[in-house]
C-alpha positions in Angstrom: 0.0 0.0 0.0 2.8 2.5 1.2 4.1 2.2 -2.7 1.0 2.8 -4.4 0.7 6.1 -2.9 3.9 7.5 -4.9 3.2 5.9 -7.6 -0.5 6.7 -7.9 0.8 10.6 -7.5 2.8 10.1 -10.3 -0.3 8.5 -12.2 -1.4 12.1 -11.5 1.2 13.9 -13.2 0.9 11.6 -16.0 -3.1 12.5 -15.8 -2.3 16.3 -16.0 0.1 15.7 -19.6 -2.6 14.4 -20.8 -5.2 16.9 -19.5 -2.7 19.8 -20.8 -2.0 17.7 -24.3 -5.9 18.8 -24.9 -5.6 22.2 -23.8 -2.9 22.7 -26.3 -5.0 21.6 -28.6 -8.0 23.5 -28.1 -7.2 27.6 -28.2 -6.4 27.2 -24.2 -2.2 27.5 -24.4 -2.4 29.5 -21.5 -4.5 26.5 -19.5 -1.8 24.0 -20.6 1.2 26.1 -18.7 -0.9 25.9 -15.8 -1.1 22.7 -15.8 3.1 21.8 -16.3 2.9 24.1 -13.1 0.2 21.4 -11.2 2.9 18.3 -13.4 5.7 19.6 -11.6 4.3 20.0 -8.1 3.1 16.3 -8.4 6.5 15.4 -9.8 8.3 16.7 -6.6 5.9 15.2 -4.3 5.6 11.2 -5.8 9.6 11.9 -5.1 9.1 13.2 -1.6 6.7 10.4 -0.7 8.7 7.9 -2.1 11.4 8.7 0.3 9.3 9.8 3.9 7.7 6.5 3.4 10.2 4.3 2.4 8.4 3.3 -0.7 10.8 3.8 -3.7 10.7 0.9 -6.0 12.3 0.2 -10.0 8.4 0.1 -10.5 7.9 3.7 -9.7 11.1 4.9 -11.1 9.6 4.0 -14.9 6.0 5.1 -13.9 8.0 8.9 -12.8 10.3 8.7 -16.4 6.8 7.7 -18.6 4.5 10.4 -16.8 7.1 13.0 -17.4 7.9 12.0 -21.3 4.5 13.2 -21.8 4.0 16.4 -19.0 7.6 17.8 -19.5 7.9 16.4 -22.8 5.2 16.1 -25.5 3.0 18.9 -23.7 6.1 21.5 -24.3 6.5 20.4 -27.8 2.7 20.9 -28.2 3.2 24.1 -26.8 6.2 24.8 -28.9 4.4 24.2 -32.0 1.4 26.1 -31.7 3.2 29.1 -30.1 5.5 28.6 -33.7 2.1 28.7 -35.5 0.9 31.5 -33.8 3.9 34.0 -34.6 4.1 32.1 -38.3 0.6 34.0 -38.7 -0.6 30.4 -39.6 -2.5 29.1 -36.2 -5.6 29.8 -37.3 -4.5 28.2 -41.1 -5.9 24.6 -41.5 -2.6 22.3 -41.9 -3.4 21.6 -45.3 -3.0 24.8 -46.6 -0.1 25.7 -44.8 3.6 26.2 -47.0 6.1 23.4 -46.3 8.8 26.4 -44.3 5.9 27.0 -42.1 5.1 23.4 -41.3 8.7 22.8 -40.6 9.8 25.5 -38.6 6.2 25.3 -36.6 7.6 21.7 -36.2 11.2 22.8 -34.7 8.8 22.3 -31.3 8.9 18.7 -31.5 12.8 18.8 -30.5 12.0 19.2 -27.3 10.1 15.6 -26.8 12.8 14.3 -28.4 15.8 15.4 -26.6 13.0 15.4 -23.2 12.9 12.0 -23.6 16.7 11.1 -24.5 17.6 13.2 -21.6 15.2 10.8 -19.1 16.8 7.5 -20.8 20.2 8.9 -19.7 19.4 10.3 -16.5 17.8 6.4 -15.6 20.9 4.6 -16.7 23.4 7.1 -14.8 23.9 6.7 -10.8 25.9 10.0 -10.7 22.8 12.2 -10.7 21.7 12.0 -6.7 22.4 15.0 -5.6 23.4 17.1 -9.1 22.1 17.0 -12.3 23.9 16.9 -15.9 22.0 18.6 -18.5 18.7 20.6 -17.8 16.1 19.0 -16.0 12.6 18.0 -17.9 10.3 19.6 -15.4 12.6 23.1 -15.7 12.6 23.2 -19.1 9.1 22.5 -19.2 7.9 25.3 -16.7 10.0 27.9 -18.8 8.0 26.5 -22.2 4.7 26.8 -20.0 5.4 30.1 -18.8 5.2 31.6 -22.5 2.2 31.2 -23.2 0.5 32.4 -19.7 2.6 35.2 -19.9 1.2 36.4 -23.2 -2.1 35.7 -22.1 -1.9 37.7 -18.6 -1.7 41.0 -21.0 -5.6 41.1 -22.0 -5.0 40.6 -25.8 -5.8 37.4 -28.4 -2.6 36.6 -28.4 -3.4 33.9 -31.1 -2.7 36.8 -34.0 0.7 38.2 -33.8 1.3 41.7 -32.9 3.9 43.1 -35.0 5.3 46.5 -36.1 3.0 49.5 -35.9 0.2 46.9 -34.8 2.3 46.3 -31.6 3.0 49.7 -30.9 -0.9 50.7 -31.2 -1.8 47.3 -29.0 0.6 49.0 -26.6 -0.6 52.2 -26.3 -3.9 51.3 -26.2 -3.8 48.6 -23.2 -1.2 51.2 -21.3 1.6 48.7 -21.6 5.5 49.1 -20.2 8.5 48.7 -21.7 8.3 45.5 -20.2 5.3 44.5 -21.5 5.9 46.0 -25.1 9.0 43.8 -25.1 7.9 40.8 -23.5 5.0 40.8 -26.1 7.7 41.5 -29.3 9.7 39.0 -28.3 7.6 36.1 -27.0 5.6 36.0 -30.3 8.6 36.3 -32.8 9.7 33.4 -34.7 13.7 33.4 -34.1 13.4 33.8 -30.9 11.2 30.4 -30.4 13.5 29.0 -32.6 16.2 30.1 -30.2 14.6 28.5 -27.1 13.9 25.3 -28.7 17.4 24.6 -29.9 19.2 26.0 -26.5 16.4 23.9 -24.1 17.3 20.8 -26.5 20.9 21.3 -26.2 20.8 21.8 -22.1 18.3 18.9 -22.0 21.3 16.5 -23.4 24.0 18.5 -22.3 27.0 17.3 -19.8 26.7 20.3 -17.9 26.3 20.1 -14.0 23.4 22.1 -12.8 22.3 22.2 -9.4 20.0 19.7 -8.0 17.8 21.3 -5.1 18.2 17.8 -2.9 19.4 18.1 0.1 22.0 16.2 2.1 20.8 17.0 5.5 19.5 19.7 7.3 23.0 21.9 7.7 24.2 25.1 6.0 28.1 23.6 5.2 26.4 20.7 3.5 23.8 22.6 1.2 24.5 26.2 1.3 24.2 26.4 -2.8 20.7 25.5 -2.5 20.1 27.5 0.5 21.7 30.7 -1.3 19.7 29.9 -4.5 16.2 29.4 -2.9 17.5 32.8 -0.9 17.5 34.3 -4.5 14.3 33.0 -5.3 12.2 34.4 -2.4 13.8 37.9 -3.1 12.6 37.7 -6.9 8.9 36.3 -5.9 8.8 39.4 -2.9 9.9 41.9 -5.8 7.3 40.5 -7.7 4.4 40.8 -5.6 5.9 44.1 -3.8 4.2 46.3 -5.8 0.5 44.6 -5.4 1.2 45.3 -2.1 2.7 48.7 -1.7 2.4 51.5 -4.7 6.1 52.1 -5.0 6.3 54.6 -8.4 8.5 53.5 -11.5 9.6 49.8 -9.7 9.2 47.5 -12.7 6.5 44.6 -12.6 7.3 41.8 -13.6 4.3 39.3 -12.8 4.4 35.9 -14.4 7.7 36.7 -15.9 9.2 36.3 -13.3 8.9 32.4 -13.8 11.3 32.3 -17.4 13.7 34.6 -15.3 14.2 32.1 -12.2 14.6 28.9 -14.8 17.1 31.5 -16.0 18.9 32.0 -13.0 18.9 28.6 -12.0 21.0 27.7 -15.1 23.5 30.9 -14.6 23.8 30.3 -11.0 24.5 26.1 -11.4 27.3 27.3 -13.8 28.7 29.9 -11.8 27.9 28.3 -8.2 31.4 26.0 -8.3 33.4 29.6 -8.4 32.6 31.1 -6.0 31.0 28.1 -3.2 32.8 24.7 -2.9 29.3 23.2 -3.9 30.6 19.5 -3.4 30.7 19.9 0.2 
């Protein structure tokens, strides 16, 4: 019994893929982030419960690899695509009558299962991973995918047409947007840049690199003060992010849900920096 309950958590996650798999598909991108946000919660806890309870089995470790192949796999790719589509100017295009450099660049998403799911394989057949990680974890690179679309629907627009040029600018002015905002929007629906984020996620998803792994050895500073100091980070960005809903402070920048790209971000920055300046290994 104390096994199932892991494993029927990560049943959950698995449930939530799928659930997201038909947002994706159905004009609700923004619903589909949300739910790699619910995936990765589930993720951490099947792992947590697995361990408090003494329940980890080589059953459970497939279950967790298959249920996150689809979550923090095939729903990014999904997500990838359509967000490709959308700043193609061919979402709303039936497939058929699509060109063929649309239908391949709009399929530049799919990387990401791909390399999601080479990246698991590995991770399963290598014991060196406990308390680090090589290459970008799944569930990071999928909240950063996720984030995209939720950020670009947080600003009150169809995001589903692209905003370009002096459309933008009016869409801007009109919706009293920020720098921020204007730039967020400029970027997050242009085609290079997507094509950017698939290629670099694919490449940290298979990558050698160490990046930190937020398990901790026990309960001291010495032994996990890069995690400590990283999570420190965190809190700041998350009170600077909510700071302003709280007290009016004139001309502090709000960042809101973008705030969520900029920690996955920081997470990859810091793991390569961290052995600098802190002797992480301790």
């Amino acid at each position: 019994m104390k096994k199932a309950i892991p494993n029927t958590v990560t049943l959950l996650n698995l449930s939530c893929g799928c659930i997201g798999i038909i947002f994706a598909l159905s004009h609700k991108l923004e619903y589909a982030g949300y739910v790699i946000g619910i995936a990765a919660i589930l993720d951490f806890l099947d792992g947590f419960l697995a361990r408090i309870l003494n329940a980890k089995s080589a059953l459970g470790a497939q279950l967790d690899s298959f249920a996150d192949a689809v979550s923090f796999g095939v729903l990014p790719g999904i997500i990838l695509f359509q967000l490709l589509s959308i700043s193609l100017g061919d979402y709303y295009t039936p497939f058929a009558d699509r060109s063929i450099t649309s239908i391949l660049i709009s399929m530049l998403g799919l990387l990401v299962p791909i390399f999601s799911v080479l990246r698991l394989a590995k991770f399963n057949l290598d014991d060196s991973q406990t308390y680090g990680f090589k290459g970008l974890p799944t569930p990071a690179s999928a909240i950063f995918i996720g984030s995209l679309p939720v950020i670009l629907s947080s600003y009150n627009f169809n995001f589903y047409y692209p905003l370009t040029g002096k459309i933008l600018g009016a869409t801007a002015k009109n919706l009293f947007w920020g720098r921020i905002k204007f730039f967020a929007v400029g970027t997050l629906q242009d085609t290079w840049f997507l094509v950017l984020v698939t290629l670099i996620i694919s490449g940290l998803l298979v990558s050698s690199i160490p990046l930190l792994a937020l398990k901790f050895k026990s309960k001291s500073w010495q032994d996990n003060k890069d995690k400590f100091i990283f999570l420190i980070i965190v809190l700041i960005l998350i009170t600077y992010t909510v700071l302003p809903y709280v007290f009016y402070i004139p001309k502090i920048p709000i960042l809101d849900y973008l705030v969520i790209p900029i920690i996955i971000l920081l997470y990859v920055v810091y793991s390569l920096l961290c052995p600098y300046f802190l002797d992480s290994k301790k």
